[in-house]
C-alpha positions in Angstrom: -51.4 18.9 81.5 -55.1 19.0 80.1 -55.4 19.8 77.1 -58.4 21.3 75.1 -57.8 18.8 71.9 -61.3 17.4 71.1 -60.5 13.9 70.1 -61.0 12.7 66.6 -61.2 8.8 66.2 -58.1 8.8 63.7 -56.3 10.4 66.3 -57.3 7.8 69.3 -56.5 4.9 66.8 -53.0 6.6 66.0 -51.8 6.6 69.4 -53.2 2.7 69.7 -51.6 1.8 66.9 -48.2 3.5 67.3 -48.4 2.0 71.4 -49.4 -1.4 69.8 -45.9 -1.2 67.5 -44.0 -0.1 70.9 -45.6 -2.9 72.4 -44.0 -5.0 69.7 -40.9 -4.1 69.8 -40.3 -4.1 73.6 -41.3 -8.0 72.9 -38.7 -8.7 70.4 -36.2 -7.0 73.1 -36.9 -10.5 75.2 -35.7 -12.9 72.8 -32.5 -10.7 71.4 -30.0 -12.7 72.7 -26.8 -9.4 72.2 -26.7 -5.5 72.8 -26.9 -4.5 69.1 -30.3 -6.5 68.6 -31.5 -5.0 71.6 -30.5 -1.7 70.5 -31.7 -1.7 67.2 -34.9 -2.6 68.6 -35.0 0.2 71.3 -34.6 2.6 68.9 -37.6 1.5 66.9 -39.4 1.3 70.4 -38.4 4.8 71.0 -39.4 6.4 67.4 -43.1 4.5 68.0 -43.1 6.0 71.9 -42.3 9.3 70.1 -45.5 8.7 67.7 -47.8 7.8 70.4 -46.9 10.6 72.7 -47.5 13.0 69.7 -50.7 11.7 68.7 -52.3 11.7 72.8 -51.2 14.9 72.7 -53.0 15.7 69.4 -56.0 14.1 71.1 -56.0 15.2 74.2 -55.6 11.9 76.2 -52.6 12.9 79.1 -52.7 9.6 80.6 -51.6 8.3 77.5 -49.0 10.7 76.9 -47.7 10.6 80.1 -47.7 6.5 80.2 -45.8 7.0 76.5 -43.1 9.4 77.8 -42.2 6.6 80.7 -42.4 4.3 77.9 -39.9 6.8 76.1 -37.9 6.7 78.8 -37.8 3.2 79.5 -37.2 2.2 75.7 -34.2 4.8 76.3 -32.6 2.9 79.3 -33.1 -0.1 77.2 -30.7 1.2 74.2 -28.0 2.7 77.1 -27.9 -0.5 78.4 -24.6 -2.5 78.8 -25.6 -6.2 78.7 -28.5 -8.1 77.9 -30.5 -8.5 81.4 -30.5 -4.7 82.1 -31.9 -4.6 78.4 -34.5 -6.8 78.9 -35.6 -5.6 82.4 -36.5 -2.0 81.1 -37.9 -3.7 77.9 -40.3 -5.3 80.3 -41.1 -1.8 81.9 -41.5 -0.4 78.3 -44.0 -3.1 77.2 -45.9 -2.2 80.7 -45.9 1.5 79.4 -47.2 0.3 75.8 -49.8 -1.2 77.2 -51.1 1.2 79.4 -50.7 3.4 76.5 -52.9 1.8 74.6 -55.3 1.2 77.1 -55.3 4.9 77.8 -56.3 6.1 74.4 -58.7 3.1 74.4 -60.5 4.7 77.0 -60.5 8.3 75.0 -62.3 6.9 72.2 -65.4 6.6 74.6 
């Protein structure tokens, strides 16, 4: 899926940052104690996936794309979930993503 997107530093630091705020929120996901907390922050987790998919794509940096759309996905199984522990198992899966996210477009601003 290369792309030919020459990578602008506002970019790279737009992906980070939006991975960064997935990263966050996948946290809070393992200390919500219900299924609407977990929700409400999946859906914020999802949104800030969103961003940093859009913004590695802007840049050019696929393997931060592609580690945001599992992170999409996983943020996604996290708000389908029916109780707590599935919740907080794909929140842990998410914050993996976020991470390599951001170490992904980390490694594009080189």
């Amino acid at each position: 899926m290369y792309h030919n997107h020459s990578p602008t530093i506002k970019t790279v630091l737009d992906a980070y940052s939006a991975a960064d705020d997935a990263c966050s929120y996948s946290k809070k996901v393992f200390y919500a104690d219900n299924t609407n907390d977990i929700q409400y922050y999946a859906k914020k987790d999802m949104n800030s996936f969103d961003d940093a998919m859009s913004y590695a794509y802007d840049c050019g940096c696929d393997d931060g794309y592609s580690a945001a759309d599992y992170g999409y996905s996983n943020a996604k199984k996290v708000n389908n979930s029916d109780n707590v522990d599935d919740g907080q198992y794909y929140a842990r899966k998410a914050k993996r993503d976020a991470d390599d996210t951001m170490s992904y477009a980390d490694d594009c601003s080189d």
